[in-house]
C-alpha positions, 0 to 999 in steps of 0.5 A: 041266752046267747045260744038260742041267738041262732043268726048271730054272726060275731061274738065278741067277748076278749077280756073276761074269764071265760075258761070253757067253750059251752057246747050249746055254741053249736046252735049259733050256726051262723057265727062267723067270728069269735073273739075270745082274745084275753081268756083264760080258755082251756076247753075248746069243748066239740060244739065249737068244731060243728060250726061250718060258717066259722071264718075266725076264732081268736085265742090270742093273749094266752100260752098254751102248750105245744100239744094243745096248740096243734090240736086246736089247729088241726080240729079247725081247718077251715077257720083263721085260728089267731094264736100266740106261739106254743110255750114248751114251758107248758108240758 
């Protein structure tokens, strides 16, 4: 349901257990913001990386390792991506 929320600007979710980022996030193309702080996301997924208005994505509060942490970075260059450190302990 949220997805069809096609204005929808901030999304703001930290907290939960959400592991997967759902393609069909690519229909809110209005999404400025996405908080996910404290989740255990291990899957960006590709429909995050089609939005173009994302200024912010927050994925604070859980380790991720060196490799995984650089392609997050690198696949969104135009957004603030909040992250914790990369752990070497990871790979």
């Amino acid at each position: 349901v949220i997805f069809k929320l096609i204005f929808l600007k901030e999304i703001l979710i930290s907290r939960n257990q959400i592991e997967k980022i759902p393609e069909e996030i690519k229909y809110c193309e209005a999404l400025k913001i996405l908080d996910l702080n404290d989740n255990p996301v291990g899957d960006i997924g590709s429909g995050l990386l089609t939005l173009k208005n994302l200024k912010l994505l927050d994925l604070q509060g859980v380790m991720y390792g060196p490799t995984l942490h650089k392609q997050i970075m690198e696949s969104l260059p135009n957004t603030k991506v909040r992250l914790d450190p990369p752990c070497t302990c990871m790979e």
